[in-house]
Structure formats: C-alpha cells, structure tokens
MIGU-651414 format. One record per residue (C-alpha): residue number from 1; x, y, z. Coordinates in nm, 2 decimals. Layout:
N
+------+--------+--------+--------+
| resi |      u |      v |      w |
+------+--------+--------+--------+
|  NUM |      X |      Y |      Z |
...
+------+--------+--------+--------+
//
This chain:
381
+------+--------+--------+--------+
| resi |      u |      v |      w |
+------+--------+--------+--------+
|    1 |  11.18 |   6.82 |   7.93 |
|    2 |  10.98 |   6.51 |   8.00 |
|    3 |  10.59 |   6.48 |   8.02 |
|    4 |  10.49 |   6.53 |   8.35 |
|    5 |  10.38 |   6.22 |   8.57 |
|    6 |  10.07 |   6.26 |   8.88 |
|    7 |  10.22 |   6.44 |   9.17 |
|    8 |  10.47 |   6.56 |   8.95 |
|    9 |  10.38 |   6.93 |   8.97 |
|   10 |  10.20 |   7.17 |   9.20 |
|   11 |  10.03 |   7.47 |   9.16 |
|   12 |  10.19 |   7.58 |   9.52 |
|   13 |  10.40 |   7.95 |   9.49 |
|   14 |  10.51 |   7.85 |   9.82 |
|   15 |  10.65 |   7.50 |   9.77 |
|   16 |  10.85 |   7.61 |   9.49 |
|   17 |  11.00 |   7.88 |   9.66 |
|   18 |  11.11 |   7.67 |   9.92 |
|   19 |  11.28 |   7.46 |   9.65 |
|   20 |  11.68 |   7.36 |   9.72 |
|   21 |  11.74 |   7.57 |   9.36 |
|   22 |  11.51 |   7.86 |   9.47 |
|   23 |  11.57 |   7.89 |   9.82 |
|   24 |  11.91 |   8.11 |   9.86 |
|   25 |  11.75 |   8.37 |   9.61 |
|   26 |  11.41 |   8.36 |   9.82 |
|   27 |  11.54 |   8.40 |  10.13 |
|   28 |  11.80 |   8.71 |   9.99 |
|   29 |  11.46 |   8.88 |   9.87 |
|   30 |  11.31 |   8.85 |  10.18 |
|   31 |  11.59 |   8.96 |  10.33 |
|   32 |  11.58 |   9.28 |  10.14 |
|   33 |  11.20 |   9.29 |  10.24 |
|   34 |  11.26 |   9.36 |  10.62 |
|   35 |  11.44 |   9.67 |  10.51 |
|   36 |  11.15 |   9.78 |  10.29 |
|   37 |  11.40 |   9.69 |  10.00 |
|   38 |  11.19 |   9.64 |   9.68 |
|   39 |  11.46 |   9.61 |   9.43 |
|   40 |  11.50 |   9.20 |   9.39 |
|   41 |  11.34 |   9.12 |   9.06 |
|   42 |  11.08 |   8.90 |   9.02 |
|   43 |  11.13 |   8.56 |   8.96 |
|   44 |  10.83 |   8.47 |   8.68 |
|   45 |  10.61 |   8.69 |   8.50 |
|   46 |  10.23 |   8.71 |   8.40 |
|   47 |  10.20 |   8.83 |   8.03 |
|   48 |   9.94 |   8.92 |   7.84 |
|   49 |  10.05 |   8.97 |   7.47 |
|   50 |   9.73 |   9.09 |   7.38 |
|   51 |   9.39 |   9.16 |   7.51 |
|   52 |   9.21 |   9.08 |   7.22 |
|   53 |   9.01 |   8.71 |   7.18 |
|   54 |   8.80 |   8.55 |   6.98 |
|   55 |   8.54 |   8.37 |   7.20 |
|   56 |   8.50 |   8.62 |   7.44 |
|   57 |   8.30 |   8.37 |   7.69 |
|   58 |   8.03 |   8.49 |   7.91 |
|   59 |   8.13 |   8.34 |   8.20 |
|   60 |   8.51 |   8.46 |   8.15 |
|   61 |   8.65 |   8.63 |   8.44 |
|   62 |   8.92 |   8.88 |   8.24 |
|   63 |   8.62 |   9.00 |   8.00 |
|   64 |   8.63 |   9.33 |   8.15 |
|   65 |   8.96 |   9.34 |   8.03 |
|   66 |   8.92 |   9.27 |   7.66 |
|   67 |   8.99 |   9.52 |   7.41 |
|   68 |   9.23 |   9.59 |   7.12 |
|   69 |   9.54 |   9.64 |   7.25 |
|   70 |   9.83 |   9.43 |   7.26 |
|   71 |  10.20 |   9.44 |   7.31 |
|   72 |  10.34 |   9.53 |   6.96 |
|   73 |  10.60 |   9.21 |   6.83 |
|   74 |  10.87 |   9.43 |   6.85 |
|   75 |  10.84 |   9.57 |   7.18 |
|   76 |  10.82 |   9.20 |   7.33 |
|   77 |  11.10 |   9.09 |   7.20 |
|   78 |  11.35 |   9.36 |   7.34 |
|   79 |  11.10 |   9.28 |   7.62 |
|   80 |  11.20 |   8.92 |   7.66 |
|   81 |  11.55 |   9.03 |   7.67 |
|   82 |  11.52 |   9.26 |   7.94 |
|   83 |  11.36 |   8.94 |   8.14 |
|   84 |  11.68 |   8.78 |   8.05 |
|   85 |  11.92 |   9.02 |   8.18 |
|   86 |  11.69 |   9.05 |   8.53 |
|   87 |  11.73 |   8.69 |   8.52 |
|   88 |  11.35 |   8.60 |   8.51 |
|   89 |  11.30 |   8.25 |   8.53 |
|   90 |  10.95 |   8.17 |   8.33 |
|   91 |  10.66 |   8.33 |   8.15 |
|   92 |  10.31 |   8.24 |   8.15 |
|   93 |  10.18 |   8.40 |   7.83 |
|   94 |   9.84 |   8.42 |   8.02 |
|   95 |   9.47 |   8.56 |   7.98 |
|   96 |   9.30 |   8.94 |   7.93 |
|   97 |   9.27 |   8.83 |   7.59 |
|   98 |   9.37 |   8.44 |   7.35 |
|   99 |   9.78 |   8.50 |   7.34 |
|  100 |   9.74 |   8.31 |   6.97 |
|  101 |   9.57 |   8.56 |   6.86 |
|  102 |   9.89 |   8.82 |   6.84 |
|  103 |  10.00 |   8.79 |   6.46 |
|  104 |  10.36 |   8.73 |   6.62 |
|  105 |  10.30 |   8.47 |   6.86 |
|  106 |  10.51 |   8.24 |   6.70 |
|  107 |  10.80 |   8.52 |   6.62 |
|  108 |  10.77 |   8.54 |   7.03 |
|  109 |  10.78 |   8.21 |   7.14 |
|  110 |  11.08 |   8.12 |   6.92 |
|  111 |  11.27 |   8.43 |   7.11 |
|  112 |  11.13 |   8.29 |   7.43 |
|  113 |  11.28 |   7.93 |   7.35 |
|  114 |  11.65 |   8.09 |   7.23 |
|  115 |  11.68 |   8.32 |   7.50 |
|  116 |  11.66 |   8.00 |   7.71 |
|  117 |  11.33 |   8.12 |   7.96 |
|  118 |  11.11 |   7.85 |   8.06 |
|  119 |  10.75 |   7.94 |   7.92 |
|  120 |  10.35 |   7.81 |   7.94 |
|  121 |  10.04 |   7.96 |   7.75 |
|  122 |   9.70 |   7.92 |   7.85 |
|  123 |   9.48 |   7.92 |   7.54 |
|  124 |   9.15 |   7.83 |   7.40 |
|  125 |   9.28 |   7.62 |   7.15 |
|  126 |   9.15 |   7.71 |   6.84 |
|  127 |   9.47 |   7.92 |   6.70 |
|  128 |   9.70 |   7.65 |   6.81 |
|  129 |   9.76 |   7.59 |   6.40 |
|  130 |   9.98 |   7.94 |   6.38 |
|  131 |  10.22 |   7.78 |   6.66 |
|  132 |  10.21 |   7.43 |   6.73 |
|  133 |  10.60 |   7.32 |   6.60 |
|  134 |  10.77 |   7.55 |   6.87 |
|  135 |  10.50 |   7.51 |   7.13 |
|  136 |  10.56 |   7.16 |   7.10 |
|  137 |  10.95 |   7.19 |   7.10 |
|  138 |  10.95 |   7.41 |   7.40 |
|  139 |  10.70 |   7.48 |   7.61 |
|  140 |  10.70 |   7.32 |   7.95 |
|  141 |  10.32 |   7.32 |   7.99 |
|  142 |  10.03 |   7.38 |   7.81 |
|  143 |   9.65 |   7.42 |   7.90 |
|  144 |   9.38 |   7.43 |   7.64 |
|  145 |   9.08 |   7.54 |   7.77 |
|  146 |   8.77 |   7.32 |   7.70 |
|  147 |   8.45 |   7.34 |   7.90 |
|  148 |   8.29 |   7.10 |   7.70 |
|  149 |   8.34 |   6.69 |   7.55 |
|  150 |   8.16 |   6.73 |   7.23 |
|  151 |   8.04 |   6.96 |   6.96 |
|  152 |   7.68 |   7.00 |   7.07 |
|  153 |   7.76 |   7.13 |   7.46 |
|  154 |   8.03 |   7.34 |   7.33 |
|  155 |   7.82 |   7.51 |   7.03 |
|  156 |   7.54 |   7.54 |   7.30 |
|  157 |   7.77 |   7.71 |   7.55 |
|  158 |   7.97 |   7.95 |   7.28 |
|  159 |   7.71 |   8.12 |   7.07 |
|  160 |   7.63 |   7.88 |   6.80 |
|  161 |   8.05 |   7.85 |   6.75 |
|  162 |   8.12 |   7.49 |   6.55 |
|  163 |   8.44 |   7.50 |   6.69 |
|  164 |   8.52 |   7.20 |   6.91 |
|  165 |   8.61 |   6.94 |   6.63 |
|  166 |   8.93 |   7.19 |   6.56 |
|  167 |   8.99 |   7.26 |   6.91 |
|  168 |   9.01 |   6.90 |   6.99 |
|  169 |   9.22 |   6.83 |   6.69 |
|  170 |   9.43 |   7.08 |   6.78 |
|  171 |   9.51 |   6.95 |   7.16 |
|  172 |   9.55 |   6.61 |   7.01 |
|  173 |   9.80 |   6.73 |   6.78 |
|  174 |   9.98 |   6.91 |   7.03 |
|  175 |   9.95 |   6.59 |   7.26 |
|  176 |  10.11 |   6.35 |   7.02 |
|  177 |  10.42 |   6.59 |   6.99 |
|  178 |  10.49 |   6.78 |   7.29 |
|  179 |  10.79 |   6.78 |   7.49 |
|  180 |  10.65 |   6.93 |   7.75 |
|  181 |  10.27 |   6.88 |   7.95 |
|  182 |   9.94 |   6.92 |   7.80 |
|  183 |   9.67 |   6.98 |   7.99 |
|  184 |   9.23 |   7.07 |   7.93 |
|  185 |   9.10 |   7.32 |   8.16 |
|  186 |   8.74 |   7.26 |   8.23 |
|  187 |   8.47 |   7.55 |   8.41 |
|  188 |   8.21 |   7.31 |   8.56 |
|  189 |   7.88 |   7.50 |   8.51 |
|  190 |   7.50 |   7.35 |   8.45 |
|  191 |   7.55 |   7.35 |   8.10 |
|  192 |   7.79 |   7.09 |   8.12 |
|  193 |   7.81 |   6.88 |   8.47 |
|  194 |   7.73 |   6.54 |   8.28 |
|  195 |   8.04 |   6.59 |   8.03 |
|  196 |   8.29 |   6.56 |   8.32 |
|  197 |   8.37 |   6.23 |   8.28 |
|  198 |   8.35 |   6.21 |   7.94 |
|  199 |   8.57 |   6.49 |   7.91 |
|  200 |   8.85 |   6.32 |   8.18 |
|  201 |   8.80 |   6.01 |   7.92 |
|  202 |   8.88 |   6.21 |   7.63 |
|  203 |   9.10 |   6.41 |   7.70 |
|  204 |   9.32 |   6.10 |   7.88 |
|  205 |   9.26 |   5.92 |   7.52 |
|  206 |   9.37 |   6.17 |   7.32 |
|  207 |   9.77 |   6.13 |   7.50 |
|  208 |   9.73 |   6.46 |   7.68 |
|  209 |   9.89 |   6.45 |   8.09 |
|  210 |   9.59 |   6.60 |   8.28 |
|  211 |   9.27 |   6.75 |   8.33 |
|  212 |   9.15 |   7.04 |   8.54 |
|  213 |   8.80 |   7.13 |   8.70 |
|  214 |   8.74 |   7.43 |   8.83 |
|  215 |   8.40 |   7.66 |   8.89 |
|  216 |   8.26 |   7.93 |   8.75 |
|  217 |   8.30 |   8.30 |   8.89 |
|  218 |   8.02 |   8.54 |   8.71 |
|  219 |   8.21 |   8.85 |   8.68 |
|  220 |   8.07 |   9.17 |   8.81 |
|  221 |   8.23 |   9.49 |   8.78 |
|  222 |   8.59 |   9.55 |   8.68 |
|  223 |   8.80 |   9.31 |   8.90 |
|  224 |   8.49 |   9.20 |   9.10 |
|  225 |   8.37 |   8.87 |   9.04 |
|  226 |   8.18 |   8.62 |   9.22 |
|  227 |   8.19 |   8.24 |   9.29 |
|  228 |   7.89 |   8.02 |   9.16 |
|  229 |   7.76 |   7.78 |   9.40 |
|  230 |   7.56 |   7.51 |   9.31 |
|  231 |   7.21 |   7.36 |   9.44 |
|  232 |   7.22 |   7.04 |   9.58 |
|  233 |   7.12 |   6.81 |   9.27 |
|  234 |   7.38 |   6.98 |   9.07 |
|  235 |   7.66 |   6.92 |   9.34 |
|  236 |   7.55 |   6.58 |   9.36 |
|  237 |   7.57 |   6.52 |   9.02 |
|  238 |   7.93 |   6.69 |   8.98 |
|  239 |   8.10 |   6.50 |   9.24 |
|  240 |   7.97 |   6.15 |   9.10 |
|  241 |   8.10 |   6.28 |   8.79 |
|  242 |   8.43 |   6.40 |   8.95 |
|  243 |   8.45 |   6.03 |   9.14 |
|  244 |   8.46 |   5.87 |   8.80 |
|  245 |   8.70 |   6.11 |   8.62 |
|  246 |   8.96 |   6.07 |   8.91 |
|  247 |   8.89 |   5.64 |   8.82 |
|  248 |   9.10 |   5.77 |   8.47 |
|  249 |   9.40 |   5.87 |   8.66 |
|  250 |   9.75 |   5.69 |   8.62 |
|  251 |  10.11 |   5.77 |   8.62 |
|  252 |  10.07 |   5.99 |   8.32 |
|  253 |   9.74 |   6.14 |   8.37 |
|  254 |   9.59 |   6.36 |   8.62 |
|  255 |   9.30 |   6.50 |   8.72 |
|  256 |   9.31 |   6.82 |   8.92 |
|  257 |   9.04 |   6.95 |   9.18 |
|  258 |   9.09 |   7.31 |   9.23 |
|  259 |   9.04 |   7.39 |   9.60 |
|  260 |   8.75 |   7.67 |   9.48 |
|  261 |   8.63 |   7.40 |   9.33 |
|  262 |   8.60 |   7.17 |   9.64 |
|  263 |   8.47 |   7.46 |   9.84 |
|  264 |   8.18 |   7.49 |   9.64 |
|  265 |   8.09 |   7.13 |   9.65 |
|  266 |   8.12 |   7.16 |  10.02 |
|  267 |   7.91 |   7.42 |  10.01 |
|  268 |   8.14 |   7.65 |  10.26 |
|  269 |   8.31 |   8.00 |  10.14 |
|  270 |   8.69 |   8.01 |  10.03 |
|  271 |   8.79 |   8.18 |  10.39 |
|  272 |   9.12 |   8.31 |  10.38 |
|  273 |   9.20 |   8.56 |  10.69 |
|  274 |   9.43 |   8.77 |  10.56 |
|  275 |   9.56 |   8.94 |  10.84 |
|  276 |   9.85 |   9.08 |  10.68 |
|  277 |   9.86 |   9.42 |  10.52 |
|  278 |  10.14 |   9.43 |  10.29 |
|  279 |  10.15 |   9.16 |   9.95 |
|  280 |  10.50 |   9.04 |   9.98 |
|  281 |  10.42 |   8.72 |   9.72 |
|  282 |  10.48 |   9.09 |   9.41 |
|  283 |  10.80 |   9.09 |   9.51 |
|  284 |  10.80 |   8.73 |   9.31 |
|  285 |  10.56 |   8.74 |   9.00 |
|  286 |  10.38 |   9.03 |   8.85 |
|  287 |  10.14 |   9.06 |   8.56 |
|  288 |  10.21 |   9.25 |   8.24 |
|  289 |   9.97 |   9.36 |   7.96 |
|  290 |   9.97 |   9.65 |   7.68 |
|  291 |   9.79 |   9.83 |   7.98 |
|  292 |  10.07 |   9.85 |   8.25 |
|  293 |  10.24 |   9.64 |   8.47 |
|  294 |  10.01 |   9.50 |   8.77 |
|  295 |  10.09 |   9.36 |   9.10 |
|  296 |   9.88 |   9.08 |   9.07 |
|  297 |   9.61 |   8.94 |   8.80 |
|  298 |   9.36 |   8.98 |   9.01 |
|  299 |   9.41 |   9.33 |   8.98 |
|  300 |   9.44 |   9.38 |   8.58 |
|  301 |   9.35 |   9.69 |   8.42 |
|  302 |   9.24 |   9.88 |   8.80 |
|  303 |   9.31 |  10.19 |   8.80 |
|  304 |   9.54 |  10.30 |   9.06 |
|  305 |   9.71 |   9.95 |   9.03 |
|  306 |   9.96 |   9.96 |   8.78 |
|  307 |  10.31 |  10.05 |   8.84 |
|  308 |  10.39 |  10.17 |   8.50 |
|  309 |  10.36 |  10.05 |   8.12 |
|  310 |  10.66 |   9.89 |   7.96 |
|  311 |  10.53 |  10.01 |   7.61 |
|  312 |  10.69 |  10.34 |   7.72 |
|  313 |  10.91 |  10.21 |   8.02 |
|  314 |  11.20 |   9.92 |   8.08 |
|  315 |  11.10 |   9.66 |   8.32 |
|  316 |  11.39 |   9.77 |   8.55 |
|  317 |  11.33 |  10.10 |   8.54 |
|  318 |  10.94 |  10.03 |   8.66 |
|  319 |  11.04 |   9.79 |   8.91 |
|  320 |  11.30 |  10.06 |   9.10 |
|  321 |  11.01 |  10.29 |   9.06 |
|  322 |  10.83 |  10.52 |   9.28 |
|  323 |  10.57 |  10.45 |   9.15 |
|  324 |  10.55 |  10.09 |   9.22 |
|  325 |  10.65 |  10.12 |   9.58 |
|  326 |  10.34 |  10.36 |   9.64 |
|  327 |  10.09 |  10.11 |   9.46 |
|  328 |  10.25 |   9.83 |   9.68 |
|  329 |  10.24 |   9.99 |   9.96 |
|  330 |   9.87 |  10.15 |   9.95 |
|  331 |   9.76 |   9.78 |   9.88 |
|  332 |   9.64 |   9.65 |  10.18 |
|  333 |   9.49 |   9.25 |  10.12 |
|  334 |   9.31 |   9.23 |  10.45 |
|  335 |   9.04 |   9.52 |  10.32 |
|  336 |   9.09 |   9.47 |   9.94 |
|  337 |   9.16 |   9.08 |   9.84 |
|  338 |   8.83 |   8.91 |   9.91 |
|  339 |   8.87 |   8.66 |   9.63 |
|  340 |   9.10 |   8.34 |   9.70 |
|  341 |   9.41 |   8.40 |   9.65 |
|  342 |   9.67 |   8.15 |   9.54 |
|  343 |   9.95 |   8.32 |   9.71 |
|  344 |   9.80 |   8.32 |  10.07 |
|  345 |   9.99 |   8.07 |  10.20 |
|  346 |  10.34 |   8.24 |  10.07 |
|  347 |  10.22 |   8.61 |  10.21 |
|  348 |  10.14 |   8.39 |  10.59 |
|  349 |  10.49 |   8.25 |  10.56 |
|  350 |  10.71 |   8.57 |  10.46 |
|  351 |  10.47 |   8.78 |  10.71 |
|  352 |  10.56 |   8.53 |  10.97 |
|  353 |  10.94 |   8.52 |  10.87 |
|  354 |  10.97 |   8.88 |  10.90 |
|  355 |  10.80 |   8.87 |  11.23 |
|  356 |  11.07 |   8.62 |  11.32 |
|  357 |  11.33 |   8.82 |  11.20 |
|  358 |  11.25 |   9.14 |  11.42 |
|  359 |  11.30 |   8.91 |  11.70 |
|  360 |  11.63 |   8.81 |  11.59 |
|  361 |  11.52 |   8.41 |  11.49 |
|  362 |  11.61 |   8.27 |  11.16 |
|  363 |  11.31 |   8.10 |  11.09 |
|  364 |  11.33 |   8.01 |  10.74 |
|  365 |  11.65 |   7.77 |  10.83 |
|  366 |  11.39 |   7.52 |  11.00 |
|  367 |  11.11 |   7.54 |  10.73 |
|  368 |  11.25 |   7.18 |  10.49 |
|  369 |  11.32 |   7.25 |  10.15 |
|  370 |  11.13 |   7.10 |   9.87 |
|  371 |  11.29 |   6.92 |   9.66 |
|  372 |  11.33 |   7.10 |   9.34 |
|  373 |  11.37 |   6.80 |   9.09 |
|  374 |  11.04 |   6.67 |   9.21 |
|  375 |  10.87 |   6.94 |   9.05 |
|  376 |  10.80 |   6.91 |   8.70 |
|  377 |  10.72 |   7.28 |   8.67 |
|  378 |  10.90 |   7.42 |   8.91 |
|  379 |  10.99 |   7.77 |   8.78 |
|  380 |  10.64 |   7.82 |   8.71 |
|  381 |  10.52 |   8.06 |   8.98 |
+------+--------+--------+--------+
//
C-alpha cells in the first residue's frame, strides 16, 4: 500500500467496475441481471458497526439514524468471515453513528486486516487513540472529518466541544504513520467559508494526502434531506477560498471538489434524469447496520427498505432472499431517488447494456477498460 498521489483515485463506481481486474466479474453479474438473476454477491460493503456517536452534528445527514444499537463484536467477526467466503472485496466502516466508538473497533479491524479485505473508515477523529496502530498498518484510506481549521470555529460549530486540538493531533498522528491515504473531510457552511484555505494549508502541513469540500444538506425527515445553497457573497467568498486551496495541491496532495459542491456554487440543481426504474448499481454494494441490511445508504433505517438483519440472518442467506428481491424490485429511482446519487452513471450504463443485450449487441466489449493499477483505491466502491 503506498500513499496515494493526485489523480490517483476516483470516487467513480463506474470506472472501477470497468477496471481490467473487475471487469470479467462485472460483466458475469450483469449477465445474470438480464435474467432477473439476483444471486451474484456484492462486491464491497457499507457497514455501520454502530449507530451511536459522540458529536451528533446538527447539520449531519445520518442523525435520524442515531441511536444505541450496534453490531455486537462477536457477530462482526463471524460477519467478516462470511464477506470472505462471498468473496467481498472492501468495507467502508461508514456513518449512522462514529465506528470508533464500538468498544471492539480495534478487535474488528485487526480481523478485517488477517482475513485479507481491503477496508476504509470514515470518522470524526476524536477516538482515533483506541485504534491508530492497525489503522495505520492496514487501512487503505482514511477520512477524518473536520469542518473547521482551529479551535475557536470548531467549539463555535459543536456546542462548546474543545475538541479540535485532539482531533488534529490525532490526524497528524495517523498522517505521519500510515500506510495507506489520509484524508480531512470538510462541510462548507457560513460558519466556516473563511477557514477553507487555512484548512487545505493545514491539513497539507500536517503530511496528510488530501482534502475534501463538500456542502451542507439540512436533514428533514427520515431519509429526506435537502441541499443548502448559498447567497451570492457567500459563493463568492467560497470559491476564492477554494481557488487558493487548490494553489496547495502537488503530487501528494489533493484537494477534492465534490460535484454537489460545484452545483451549488453554480447555483443550478444536481439534475440527474433517472429514467430507469430498476437500481442495478445493489447488485454491487449494499449497506449494513444493527438495523438491517439496506440497498443503498441513502436509504438507512426506511422502513420497507431493508432486506433483512444479519444480527439474526447470514449475509448469503439475505442476499438469495425473497425478501430482497421484493424491496429491489418495488424500488423504482425515477419516483423515489431525488437526491444525487453517486451511482447514476453505473445504473445509465448497465440500463443501457441490457437494452443492448435484448437486441443481441455486446456492448460492454466496446466500452475501454480502466486501468485497474491506476487506481489507488480501486476496490473501494
């Protein structure tokens, strides 16, 4: 594992699997699609360990989703080895709650790293302590998330919480001993538009591979959210900031625009015509929490959405379920998937490949292959 270099990764579902590695397995699962065949497992999963955190932001878009449960140590680790007998390729030990805040996070990870599954965590940082010596061993990429450059803007932002000098410690720490990439994640809001640059400075200083902006959504109700826009000062001020952040950028550091992000700044809606009705991008990822098993994070903790619970069910035995097929197939994104949706492009291509397919054209042997070994994270889906 090296540290990742700009252009190095991408955040694309699609591009990686188009990848030379990924490609034969791909284009079997599609395969299987056009005959309504549902039984290919997926190749990366979403997990939520637990659903308990200890910020609990007001602008976080899982806080619906908070609560006390979480997926009990031992049930995760018979867990990861049923991901290794599907032949799962990564974990994302995600949101719905800080994963560093299970007491066996670390008992988890080290499973994770000897059953040989490539691995990332999103975190808030301040836990990083209970882990950091296999994190840094084995994880292929880490993002801490920020919001803020320096002790005042973050207590201001988290309820009085004098927590930044730890957090940045932390990160730093992890930086200087990491294997893999580090990254900051960074929600640009008023509170904090003139600590963009600052931020891309420090967190560049401090050894760590890149930083990314993104906006804020205020949640609404459960799995309903909406995306802040900002007036015209503020957008002015954000993208002078942004211009002098991406002036920090070399070979080893990056800093990462989210295309929400750029929409809002443009001041034009994330448009994505989803004309198909079926989400064939499950078939490839899926989420799992101490709730159930979802088809999508976007859809953690709906009811109606989950396709069973592996806290009383294998992974196998959900995924040839009934029970999932019905979920999948009462899902229908052009009526229920207004937010943007990072697997668009991937749902246009297989919905276009099966189309192709019923005419008897092979369309997937003229789409190029992406070059696997380009892509610094490219099991990460």
């Amino acid at each position: 594992m090296t540290k990742m270099k700009s252009g190095k990764t991408t955040a694309s579902l699609l591009n990686k699997l188009l990848q030379d590695e990924l490609r034969p397995r791909f284009a079997g699962a599609v395969e299987k699609l056009y005959v309504n065949d549902y039984s290919s497992p997926p190749f990366a999963t979403l997990v939520d360990i637990t659903t308990k955190c200890n910020l609990n932001c007001p602008w976080c878009i899982d806080q619906y989703a908070l609560s006390d449960k979480e997926i009990p140590t031992k049930r995760m680790l018979t867990l990861l080895e049923e991901f290794k007998d599907l032949n799962i390729l990564s974990i994302v030990y995600f949101g719905g709650g800080e994963p560093l805040f299970h007491e066996g996070v670390k008992e988890i990870l080290e499973k994770t790293q000897r059953l040989e599954i490539d691995y990332a965590l999103n975190t808030n940082g301040i836990l990083l302590h209970r882990a950091l010596s296999v994190i840094a061993e084995s994880c292929s990429w880490s993002r801490v998330s920020w919001d803020a450059a320096d002790p005042v803007v973050y207590r201001e932002m988290h309820r009085n919480m004098d927590l930044f000098g730890k957090i940045l410690e932390n990160t730093e720490d992890l930086a200087k001993h990491a294997k893999g990439t580090v990254g900051v994640s960074f929600v640009v809001m008023q509170a904090n538009i003139g600590e963009i640059h600052k931020a891309a400075k420090l967190v560049k200083n401090i050894g760590c591979n890149f930083v990314q902006f993104k906006p804020r959504y205020t949640p609404l109700e459960s799995n309903k959210r909406v995306l802040d826009y900002y007036d015209d000062e503020t957008s002015t001020i954000v993208k002078e900031e942004l211009v002098k952040a991406q002036e920090e950028e070399n070979d080893n550091f990056a800093v990462l625009i989210t295309g929400s992000l750029k929409a809002v700044l443009d001041k034009k809606p994330i448009n994505q015509n989803k004309t198909y009705t079926y989400c064939a991008a499950q078939q490839f990822i899926t989420l799992i929490n101490p709730c159930g098993v979802y088809i999508c994070p976007n859809w953690r903790g709906a009811q109606g959405k989950s396709v069973g619970n592996v806290l009383t069910n294998s992974l196998a035995k959900i995924w040839q379920s009934q029970k999932r097929r019905e979920v999948i197939n009462s899902l229908n994104p052009s009526k229920e998937c207004e937010l943007n949706c990072l697997r668009h492009d991937t749902n246009v291509l297989i919905s276009a490949l099966l189309r192709a397919k019923s005419m008897g054209l092979d369309l997937l042997s003229h789409i190029q292959e992406t070059r696997g070994e380009e892509i610094s994270d490219r099991y990460f889906l």
